[in-house]
Backbone as CSV, one residue per row, in Angstrom:
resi,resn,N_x,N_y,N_z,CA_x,CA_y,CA_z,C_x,C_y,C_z
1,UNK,-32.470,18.109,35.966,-32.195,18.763,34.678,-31.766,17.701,33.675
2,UNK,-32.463,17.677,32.429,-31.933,16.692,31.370,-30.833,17.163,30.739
3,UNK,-29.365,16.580,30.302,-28.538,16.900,30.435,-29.033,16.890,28.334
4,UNK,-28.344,17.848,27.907,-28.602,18.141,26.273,-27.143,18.212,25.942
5,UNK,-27.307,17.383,24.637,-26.171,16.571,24.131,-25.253,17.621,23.226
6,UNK,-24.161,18.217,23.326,-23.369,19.268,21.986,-23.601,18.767,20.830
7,UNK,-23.128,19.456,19.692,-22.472,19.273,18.166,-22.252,17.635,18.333
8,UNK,-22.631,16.774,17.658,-21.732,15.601,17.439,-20.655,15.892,16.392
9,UNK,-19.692,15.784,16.352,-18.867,15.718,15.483,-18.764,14.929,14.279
10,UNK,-18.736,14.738,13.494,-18.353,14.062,12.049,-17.374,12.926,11.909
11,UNK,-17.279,11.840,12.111,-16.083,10.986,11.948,-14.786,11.779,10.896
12,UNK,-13.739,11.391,11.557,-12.593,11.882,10.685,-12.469,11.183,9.168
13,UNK,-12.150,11.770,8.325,-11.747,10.690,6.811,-10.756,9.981,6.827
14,UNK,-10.640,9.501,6.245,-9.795,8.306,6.301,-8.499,9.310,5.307
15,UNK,-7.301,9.002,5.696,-6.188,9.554,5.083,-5.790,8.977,3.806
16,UNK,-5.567,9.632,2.581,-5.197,8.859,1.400,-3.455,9.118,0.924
17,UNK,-2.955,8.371,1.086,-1.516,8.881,0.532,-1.190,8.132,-1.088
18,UNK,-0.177,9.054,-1.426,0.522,8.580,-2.741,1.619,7.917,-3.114
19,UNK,1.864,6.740,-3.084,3.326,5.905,-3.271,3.924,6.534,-4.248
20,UNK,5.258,6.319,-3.892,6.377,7.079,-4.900,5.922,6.080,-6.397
21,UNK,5.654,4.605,-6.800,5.554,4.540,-7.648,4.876,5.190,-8.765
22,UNK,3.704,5.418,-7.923,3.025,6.395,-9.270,4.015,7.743,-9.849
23,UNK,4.974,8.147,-9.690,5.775,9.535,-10.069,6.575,8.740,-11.166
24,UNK,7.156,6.912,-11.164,7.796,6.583,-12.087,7.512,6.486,-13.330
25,UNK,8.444,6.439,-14.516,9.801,6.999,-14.421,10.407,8.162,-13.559
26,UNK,9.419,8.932,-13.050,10.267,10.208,-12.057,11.019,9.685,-10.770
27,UNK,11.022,10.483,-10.108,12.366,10.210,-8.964,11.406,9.873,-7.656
28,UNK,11.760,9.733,-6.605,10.963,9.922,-5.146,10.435,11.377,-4.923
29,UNK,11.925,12.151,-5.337,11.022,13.709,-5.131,10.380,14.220,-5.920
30,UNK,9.814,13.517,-6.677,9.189,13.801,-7.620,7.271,13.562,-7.057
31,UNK,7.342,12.164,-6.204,6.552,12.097,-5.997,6.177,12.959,-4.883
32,UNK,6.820,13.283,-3.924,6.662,14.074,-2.862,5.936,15.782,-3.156
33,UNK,6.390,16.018,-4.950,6.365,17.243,-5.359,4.577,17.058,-5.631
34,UNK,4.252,16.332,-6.734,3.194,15.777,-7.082,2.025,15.261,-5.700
35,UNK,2.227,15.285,-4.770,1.566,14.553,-3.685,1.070,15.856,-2.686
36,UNK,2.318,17.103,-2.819,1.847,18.302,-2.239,0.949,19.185,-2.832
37,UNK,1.756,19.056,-4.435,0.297,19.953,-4.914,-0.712,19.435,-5.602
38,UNK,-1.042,18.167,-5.210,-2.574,17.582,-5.179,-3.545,17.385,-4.372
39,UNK,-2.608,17.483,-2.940,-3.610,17.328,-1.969,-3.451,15.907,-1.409
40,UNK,-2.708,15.168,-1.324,-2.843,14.027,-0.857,-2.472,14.411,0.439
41,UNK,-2.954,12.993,1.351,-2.318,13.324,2.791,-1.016,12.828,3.481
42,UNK,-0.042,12.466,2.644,0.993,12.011,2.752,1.696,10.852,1.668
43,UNK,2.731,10.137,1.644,3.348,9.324,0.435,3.867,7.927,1.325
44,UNK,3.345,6.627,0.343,4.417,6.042,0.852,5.369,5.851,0.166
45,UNK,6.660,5.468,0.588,8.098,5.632,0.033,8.612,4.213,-0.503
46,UNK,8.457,3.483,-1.740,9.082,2.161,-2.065,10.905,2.608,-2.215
47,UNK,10.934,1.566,-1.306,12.432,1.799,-1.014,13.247,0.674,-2.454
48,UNK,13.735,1.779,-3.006,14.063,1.323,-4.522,15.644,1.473,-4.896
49,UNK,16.042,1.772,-6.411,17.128,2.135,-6.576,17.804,3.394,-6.188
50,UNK,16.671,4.249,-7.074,16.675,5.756,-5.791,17.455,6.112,-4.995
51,UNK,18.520,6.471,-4.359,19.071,6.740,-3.357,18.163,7.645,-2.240
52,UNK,17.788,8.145,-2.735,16.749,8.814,-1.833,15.662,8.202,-1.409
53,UNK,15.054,6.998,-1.834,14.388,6.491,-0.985,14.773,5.463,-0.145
54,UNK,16.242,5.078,0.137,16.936,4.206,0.909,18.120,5.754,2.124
55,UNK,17.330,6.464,1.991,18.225,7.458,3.176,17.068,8.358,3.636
56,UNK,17.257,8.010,4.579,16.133,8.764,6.041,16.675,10.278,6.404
57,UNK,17.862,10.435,6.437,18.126,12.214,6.046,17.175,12.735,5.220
58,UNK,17.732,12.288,3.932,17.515,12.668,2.601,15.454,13.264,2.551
59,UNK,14.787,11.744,3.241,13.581,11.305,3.329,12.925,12.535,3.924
60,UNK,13.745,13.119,5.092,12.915,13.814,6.530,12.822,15.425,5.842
61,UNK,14.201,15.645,4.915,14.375,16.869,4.508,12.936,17.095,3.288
62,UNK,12.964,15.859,2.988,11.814,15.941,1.493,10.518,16.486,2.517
63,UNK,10.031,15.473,3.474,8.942,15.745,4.203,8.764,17.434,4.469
64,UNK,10.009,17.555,5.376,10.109,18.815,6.118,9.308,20.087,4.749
65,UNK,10.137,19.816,3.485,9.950,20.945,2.707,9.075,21.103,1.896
66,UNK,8.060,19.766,1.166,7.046,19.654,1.071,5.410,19.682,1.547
67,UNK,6.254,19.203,3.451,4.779,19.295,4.666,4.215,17.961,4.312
68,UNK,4.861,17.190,3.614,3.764,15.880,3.543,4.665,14.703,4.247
69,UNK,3.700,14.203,5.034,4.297,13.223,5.965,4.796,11.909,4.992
70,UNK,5.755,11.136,5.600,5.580,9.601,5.047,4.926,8.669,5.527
71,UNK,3.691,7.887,5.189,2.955,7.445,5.925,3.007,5.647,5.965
72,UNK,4.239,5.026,5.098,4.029,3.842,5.372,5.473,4.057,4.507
73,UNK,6.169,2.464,4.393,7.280,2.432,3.821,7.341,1.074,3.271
74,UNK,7.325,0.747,1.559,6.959,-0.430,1.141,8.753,-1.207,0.966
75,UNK,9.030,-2.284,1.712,9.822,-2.878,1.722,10.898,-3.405,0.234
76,UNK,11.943,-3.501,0.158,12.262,-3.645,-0.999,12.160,-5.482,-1.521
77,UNK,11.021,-5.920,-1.157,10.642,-7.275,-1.539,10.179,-7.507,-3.332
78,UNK,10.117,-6.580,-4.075,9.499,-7.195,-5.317,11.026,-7.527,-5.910
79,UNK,10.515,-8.273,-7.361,11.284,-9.089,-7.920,12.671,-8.086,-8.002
80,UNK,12.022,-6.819,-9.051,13.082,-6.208,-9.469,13.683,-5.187,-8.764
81,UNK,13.334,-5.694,-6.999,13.803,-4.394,-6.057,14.877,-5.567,-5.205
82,UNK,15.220,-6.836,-5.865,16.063,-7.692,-4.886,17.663,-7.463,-5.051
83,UNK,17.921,-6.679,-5.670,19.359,-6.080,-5.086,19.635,-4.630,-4.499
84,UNK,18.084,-4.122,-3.781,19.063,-2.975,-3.011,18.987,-2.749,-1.608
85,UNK,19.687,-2.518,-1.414,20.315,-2.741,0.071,21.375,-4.215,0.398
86,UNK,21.653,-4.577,-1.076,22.455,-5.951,-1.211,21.619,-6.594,-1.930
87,UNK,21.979,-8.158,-2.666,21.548,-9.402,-2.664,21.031,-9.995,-1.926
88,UNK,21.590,-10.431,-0.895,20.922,-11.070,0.300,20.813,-10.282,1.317
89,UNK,20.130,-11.670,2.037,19.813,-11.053,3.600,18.445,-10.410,3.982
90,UNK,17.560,-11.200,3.011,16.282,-11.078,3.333,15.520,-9.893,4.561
91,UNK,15.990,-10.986,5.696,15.920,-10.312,7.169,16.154,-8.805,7.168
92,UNK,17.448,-8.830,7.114,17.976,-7.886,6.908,17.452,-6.305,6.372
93,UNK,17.204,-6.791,5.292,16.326,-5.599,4.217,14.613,-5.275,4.963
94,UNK,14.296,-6.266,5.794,13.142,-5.937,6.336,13.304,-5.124,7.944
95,UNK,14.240,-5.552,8.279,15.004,-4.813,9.632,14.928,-3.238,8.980
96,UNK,16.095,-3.139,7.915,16.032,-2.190,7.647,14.548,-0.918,7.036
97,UNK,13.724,-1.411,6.601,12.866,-0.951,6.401,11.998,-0.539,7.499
98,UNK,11.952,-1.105,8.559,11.116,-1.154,9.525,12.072,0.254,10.452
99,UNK,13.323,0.096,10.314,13.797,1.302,10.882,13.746,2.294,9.909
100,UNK,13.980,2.541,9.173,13.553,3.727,8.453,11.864,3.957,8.657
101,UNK,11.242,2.866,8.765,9.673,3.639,8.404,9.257,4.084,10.167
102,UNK,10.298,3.805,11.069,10.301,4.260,12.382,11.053,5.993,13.048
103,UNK,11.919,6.032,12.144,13.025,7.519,11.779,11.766,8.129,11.707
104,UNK,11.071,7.446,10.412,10.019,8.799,9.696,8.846,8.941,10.202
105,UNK,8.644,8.232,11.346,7.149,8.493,12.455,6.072,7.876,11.353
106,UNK,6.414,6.600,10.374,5.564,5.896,9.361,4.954,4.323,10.483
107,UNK,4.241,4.421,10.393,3.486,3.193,11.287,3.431,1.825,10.225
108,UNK,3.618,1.705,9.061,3.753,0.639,8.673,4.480,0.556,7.438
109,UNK,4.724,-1.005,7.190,5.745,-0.958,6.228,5.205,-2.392,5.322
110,UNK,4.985,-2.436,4.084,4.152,-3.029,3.167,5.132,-3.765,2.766
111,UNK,5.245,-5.423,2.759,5.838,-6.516,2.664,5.564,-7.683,1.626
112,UNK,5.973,-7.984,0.534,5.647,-9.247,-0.226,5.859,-10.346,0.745
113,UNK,5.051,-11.575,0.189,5.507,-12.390,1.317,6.502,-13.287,0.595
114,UNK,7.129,-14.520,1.050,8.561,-14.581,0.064,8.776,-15.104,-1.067
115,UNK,9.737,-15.047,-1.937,9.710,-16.068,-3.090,10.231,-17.838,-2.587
116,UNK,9.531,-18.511,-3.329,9.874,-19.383,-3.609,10.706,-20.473,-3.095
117,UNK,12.190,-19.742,-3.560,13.522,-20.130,-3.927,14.153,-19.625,-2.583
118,UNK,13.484,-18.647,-1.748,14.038,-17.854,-0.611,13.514,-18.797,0.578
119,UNK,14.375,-20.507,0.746,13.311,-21.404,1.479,13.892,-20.925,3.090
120,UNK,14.951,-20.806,3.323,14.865,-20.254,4.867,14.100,-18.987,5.616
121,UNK,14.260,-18.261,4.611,14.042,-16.885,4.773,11.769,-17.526,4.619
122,UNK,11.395,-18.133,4.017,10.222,-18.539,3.819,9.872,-19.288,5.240
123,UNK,10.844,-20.603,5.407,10.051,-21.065,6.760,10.263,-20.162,7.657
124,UNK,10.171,-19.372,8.363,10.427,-18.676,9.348,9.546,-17.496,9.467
125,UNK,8.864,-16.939,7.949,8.388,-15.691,8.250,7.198,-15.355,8.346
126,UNK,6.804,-16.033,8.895,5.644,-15.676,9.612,5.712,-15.131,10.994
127,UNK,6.577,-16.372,11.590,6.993,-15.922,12.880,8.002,-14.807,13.211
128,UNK,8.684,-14.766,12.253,9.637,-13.444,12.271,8.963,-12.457,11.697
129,UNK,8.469,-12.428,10.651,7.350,-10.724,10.556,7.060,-10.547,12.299
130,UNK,6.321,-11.469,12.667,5.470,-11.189,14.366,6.578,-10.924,15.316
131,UNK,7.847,-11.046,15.258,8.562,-11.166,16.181,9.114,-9.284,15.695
132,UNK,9.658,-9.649,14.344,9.745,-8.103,14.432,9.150,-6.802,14.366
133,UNK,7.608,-7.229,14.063,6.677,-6.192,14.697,6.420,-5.903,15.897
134,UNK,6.854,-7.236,17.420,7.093,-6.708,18.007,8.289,-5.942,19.055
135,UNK,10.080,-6.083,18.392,10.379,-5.451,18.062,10.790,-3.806,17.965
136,UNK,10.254,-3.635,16.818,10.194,-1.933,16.476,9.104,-1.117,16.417
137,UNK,7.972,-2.029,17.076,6.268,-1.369,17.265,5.967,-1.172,15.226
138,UNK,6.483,-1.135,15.148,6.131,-1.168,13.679,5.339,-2.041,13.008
139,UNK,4.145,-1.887,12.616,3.267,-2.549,11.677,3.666,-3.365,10.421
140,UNK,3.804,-4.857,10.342,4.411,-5.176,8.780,3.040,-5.823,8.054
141,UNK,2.952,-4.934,7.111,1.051,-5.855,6.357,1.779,-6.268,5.508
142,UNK,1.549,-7.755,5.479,1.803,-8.839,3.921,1.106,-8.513,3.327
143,UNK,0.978,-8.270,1.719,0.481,-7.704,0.704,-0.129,-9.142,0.208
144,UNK,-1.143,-8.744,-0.966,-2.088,-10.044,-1.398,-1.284,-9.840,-2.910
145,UNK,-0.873,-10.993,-3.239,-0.062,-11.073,-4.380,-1.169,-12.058,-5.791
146,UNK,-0.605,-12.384,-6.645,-0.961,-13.077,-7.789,-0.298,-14.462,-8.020
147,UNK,-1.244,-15.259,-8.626,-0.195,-16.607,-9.872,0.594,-15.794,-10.798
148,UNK,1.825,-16.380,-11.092,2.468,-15.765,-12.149,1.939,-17.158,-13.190
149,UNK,2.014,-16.605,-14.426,1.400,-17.689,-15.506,2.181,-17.573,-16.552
150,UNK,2.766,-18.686,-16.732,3.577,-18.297,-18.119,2.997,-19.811,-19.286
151,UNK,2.695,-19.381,-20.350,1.961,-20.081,-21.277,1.217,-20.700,-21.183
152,UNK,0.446,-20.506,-20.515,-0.896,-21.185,-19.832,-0.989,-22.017,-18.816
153,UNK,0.028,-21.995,-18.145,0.189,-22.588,-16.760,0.480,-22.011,-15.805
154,UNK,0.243,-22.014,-14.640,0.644,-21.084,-13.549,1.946,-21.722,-12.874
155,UNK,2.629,-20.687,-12.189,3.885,-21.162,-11.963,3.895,-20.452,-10.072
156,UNK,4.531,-21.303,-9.375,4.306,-21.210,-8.405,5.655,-21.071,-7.606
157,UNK,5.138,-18.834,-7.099,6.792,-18.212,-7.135,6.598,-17.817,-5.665
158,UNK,5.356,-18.269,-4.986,5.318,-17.373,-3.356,5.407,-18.545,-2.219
159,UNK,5.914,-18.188,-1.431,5.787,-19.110,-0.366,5.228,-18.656,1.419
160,UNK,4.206,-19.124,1.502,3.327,-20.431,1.265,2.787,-20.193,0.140
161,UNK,2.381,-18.993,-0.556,1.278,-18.798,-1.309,1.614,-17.219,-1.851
162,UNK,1.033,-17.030,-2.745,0.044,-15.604,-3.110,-0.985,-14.680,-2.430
163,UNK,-1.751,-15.728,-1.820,-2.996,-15.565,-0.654,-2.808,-15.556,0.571
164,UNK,-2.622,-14.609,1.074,-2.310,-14.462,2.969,-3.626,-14.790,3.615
165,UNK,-4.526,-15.262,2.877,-5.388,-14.812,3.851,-5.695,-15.723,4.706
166,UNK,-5.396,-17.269,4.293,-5.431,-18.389,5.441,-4.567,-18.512,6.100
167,UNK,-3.119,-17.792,6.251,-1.601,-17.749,6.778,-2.074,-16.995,7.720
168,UNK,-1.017,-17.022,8.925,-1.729,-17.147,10.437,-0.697,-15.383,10.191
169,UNK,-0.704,-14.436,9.593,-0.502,-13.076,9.460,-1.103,-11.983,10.247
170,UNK,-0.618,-11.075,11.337,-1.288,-10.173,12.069,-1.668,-9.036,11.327
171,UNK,-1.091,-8.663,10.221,-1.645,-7.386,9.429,-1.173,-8.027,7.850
172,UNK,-2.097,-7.803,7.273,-2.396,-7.447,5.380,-2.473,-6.401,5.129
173,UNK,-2.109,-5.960,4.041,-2.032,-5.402,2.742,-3.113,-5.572,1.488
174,UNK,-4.109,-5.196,1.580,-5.119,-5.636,0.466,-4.682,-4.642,-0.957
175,UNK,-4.229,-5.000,-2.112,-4.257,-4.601,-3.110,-5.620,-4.732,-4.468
176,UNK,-5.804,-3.699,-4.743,-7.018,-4.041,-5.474,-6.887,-4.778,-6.901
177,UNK,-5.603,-4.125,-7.854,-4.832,-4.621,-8.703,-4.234,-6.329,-8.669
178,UNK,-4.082,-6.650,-7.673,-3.341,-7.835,-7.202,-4.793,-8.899,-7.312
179,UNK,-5.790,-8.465,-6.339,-6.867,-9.185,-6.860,-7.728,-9.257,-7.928
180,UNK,-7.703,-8.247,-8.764,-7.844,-8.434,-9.941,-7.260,-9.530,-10.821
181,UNK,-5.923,-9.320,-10.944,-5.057,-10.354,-11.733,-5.174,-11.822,-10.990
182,UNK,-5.494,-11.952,-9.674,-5.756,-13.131,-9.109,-7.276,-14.039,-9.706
183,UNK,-7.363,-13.051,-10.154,-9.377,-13.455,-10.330,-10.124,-13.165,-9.013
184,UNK,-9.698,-12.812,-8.191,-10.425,-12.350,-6.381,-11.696,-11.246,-7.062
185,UNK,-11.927,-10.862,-5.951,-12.560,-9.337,-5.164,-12.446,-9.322,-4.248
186,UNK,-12.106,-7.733,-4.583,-11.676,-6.708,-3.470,-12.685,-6.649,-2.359
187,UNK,-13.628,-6.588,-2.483,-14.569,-6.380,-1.682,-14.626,-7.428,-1.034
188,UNK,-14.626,-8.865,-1.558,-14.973,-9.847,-0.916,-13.891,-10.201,0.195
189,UNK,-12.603,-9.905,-0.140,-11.044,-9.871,0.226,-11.124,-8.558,1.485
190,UNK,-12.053,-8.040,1.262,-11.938,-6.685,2.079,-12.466,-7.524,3.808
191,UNK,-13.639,-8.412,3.470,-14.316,-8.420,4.338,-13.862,-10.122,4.889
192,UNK,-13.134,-10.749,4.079,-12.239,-11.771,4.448,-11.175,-11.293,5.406
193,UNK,-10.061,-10.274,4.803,-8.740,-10.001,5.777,-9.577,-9.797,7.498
194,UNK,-10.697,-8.975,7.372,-11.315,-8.349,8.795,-10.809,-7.723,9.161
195,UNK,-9.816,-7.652,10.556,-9.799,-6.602,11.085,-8.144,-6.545,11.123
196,UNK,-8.009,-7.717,10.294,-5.963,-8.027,10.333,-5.808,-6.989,8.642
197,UNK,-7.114,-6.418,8.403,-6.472,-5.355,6.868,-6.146,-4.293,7.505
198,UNK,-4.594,-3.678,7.081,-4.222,-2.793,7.962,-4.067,-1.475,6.782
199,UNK,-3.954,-2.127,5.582,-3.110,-1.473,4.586,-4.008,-1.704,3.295
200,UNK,-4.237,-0.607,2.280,-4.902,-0.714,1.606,-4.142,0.356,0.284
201,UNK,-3.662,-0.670,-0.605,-3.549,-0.046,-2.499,-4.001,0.052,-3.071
202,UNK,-4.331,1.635,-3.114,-5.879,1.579,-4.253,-5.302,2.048,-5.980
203,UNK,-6.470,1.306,-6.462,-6.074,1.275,-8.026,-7.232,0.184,-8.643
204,UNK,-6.770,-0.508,-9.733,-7.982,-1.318,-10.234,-7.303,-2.590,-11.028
205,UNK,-8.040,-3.477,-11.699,-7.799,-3.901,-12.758,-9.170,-4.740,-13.525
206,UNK,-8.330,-4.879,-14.650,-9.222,-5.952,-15.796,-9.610,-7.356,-15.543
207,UNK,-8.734,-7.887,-14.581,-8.791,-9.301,-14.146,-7.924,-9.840,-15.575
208,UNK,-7.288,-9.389,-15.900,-6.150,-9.483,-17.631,-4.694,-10.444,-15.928
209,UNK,-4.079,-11.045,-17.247,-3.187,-12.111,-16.595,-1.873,-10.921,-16.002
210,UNK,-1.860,-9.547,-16.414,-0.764,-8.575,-16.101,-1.411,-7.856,-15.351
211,UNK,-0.257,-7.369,-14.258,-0.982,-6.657,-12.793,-0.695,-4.818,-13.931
212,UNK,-2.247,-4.375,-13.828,-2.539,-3.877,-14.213,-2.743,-2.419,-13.614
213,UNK,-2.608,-2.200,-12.404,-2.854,-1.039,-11.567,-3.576,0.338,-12.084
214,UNK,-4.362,0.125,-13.016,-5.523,1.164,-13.439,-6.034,2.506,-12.416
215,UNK,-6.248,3.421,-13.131,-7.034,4.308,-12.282,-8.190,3.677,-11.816
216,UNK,-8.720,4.270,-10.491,-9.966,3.423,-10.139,-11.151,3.850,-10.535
217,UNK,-11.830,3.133,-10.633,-13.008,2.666,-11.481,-13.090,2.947,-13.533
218,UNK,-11.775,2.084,-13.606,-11.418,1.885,-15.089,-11.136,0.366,-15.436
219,UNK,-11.261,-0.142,-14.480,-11.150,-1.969,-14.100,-12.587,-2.403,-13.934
220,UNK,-12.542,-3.711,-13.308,-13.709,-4.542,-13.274,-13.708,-4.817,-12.229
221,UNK,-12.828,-4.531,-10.714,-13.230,-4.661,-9.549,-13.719,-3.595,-8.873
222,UNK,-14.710,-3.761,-7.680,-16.007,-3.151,-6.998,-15.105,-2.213,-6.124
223,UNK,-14.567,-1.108,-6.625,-13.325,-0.516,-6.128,-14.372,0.342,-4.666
224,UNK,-15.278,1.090,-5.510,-16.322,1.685,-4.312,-16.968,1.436,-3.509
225,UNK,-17.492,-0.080,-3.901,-17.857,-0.416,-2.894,-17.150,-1.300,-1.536
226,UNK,-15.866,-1.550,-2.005,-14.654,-1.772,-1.225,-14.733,-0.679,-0.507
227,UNK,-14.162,1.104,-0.797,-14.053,1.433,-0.201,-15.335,2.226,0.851
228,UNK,-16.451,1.733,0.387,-16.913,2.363,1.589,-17.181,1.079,2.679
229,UNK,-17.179,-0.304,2.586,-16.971,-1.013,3.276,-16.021,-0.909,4.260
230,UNK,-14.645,0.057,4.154,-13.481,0.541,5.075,-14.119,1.132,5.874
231,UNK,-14.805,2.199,4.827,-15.764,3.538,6.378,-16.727,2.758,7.345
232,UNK,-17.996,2.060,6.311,-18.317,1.250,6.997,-18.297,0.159,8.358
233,UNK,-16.643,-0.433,8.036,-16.610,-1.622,9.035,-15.186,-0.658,10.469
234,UNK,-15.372,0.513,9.952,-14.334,1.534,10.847,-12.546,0.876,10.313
235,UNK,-12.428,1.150,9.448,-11.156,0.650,9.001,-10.057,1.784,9.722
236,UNK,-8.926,1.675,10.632,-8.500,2.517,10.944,-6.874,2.678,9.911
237,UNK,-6.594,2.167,9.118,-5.204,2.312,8.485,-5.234,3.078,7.857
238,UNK,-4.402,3.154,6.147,-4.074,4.554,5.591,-4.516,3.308,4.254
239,UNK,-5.013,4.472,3.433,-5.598,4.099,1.878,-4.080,4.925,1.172
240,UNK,-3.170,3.458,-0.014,-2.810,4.381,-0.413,-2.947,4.562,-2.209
241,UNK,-3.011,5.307,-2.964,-2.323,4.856,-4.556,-1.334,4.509,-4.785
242,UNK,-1.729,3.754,-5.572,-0.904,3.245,-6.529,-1.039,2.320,-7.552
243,UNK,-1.144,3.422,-8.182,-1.489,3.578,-10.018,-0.805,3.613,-11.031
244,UNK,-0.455,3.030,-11.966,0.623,3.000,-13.296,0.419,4.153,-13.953
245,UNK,1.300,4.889,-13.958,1.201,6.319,-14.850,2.310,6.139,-15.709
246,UNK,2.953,5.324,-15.869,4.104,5.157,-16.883,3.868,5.539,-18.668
247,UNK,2.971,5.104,-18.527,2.553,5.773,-20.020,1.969,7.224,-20.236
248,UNK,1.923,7.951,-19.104,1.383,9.290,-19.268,2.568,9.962,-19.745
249,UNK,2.097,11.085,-20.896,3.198,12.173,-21.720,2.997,13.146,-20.856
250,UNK,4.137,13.053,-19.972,4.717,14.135,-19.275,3.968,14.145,-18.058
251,UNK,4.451,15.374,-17.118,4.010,15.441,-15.675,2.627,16.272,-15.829
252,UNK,1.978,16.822,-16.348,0.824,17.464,-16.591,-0.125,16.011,-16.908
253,UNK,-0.062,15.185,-17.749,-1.189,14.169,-17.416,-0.985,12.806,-16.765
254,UNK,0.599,12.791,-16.084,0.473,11.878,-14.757,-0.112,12.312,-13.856
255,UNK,-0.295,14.042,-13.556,-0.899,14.307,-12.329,-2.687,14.207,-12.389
256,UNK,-3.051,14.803,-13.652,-4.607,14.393,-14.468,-4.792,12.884,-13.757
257,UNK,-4.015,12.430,-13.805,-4.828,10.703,-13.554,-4.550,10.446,-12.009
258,UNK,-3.634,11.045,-11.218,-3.408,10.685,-10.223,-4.707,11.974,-9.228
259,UNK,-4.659,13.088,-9.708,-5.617,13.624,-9.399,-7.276,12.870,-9.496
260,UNK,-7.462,12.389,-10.589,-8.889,11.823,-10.787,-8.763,10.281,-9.685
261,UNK,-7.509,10.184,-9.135,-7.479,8.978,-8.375,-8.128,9.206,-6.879
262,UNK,-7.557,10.680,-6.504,-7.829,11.141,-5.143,-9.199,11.306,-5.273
263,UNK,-9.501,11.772,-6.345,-11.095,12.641,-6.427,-12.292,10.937,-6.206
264,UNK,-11.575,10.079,-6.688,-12.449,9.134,-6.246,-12.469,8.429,-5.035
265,UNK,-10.939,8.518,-4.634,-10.857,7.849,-3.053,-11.812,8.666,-2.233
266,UNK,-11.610,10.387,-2.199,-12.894,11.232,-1.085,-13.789,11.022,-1.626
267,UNK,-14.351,10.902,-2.545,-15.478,10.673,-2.763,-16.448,9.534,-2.105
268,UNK,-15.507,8.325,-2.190,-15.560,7.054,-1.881,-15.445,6.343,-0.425
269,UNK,-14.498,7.050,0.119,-13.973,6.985,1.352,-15.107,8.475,2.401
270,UNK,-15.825,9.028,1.468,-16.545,10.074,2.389,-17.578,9.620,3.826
271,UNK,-17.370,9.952,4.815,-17.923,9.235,6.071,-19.161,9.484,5.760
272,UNK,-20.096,8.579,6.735,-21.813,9.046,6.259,-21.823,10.144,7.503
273,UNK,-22.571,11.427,7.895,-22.845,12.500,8.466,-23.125,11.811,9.864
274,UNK,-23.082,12.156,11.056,-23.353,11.554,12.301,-24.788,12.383,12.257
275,UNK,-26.002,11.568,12.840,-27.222,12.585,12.809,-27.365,13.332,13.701
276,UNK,-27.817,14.487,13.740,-28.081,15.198,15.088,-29.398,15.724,15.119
């Protein structure tokens, strides 16, 4: 008897979540509010001034009452996030993040890599990201950063670099915005990281000297064809936004733009049909 094959099933979609930044000026629960009734498939949480996004109570109750999971937890590494949870203690603030994004059943936690001026905390972290991913099983993707340029010179604020991608790093962070302002592509960056891209910020830019985080496809990078290169090459991580809505009048057309954001990730991110 020739054995006849069922239904093939459909590959699953790829999950899109919404970072709390896009809700700012609003609060964390703000974004959590905005993220349920759009349809996203969960938020990640930049652990900020906020009190609520530095307390895992606070965090689990938002989840619980919204239904939307937290799906990654972005470390408090940018410039103007270096006093919370303290001043110092680098380490520290990444410990902490990694346990909170472990409380919240979040598999990864989105990392700048260091400044500069931060030279201990710099030689070491490479090997300490790896040491504390393994650790708390927790995923840490170094994010792809920019030159900062001030009057026509570039000024040199990351250490080793801006560019993870020759740094001996087990998981990245590909930002689409970030390579924009770098002069990169995304796409090209997509298929550089390989199989160490764990983490993906979707948004856009002009390739303009300011990180620009545009709705996608309102920039000049190959945002679509990035993302179907994910479906394509079986990308298994989480796609998330994060988009500048700061200039939108009011919560009715921050959600307009954050909505037209999702509508392009499924669109974009849509699997091709398995044939039968």
């Amino acid at each position: 008897m020739v054995a006849v094959d069922g239904p093939r099933a459909d590959p699953a979609p790829l999950r899109v979540g919404l970072s709390t930044t896009c809700s700012y000026p609003e609060s964390t629960t703000a974004a959590f509010e905005i993220a349920a009734r759009l349809g996203y498939d969960g938020v990640e949480v930049l652990v900020w001034t906020d009190p609520v996004s530095q307390d895992g109570a606070a965090l689990r109750r938002l989840v619980e009452h919204f239904a939307v999971p937290v799906l990654s937890v972005h470390a408090p590494t940018l410039l103007l996030t270096q006093r919370t949870w303290g001043r110092g203690d680098p380490w520290g603030k990444l410990e902490r993040s990694a346990e909170l994004a472990a409380s919240l059943n979040a598999g990864t936690v989105v990392v700048h890599p260091p400044f500069r001026w931060q030279r201990e905390y710099a030689s070491g972290f490479v090997a300490g990201v790896q040491r504390l991913e393994e650790r708390t099983g927790v995923v840490l993707a170094v994010e792809n950063m920019f030159p900062w340029r001030a009057r026509g010179r570039e000024v040199v604020a990351y250490a080793p670099g801006w560019d993870p991608t020759g740094v001996g790093y087990r998981h990245l962070t590909l930002d689409y915005s970030h390579a924009a302002t770098s002069g990169q592509d995304c796409l090209q960056l997509t298929r550089a990281f390989g199989e160490r891209l764990a983490h993906v910020h979707l948004c856009d830019g002009s390739g303009s000297v300011k990180d620009e985080h545009l709705v996608p496809g309102e920039g000049s990078q190959p945002v679509a064809a990035a993302l179907a290169e994910l479906v394509r090459s079986g990308f298994g991580g989480t796609v998330v936004a994060e988009v500048n809505t700061r200039r939108a009048r009011g919560r009715a057309a921050r959600e307009e733009l954050l909505a037209r954001t999702l509508e392009f990730a499924r669109t974009h991110l849509a699997p091709a049909p398995v044939p039968r």
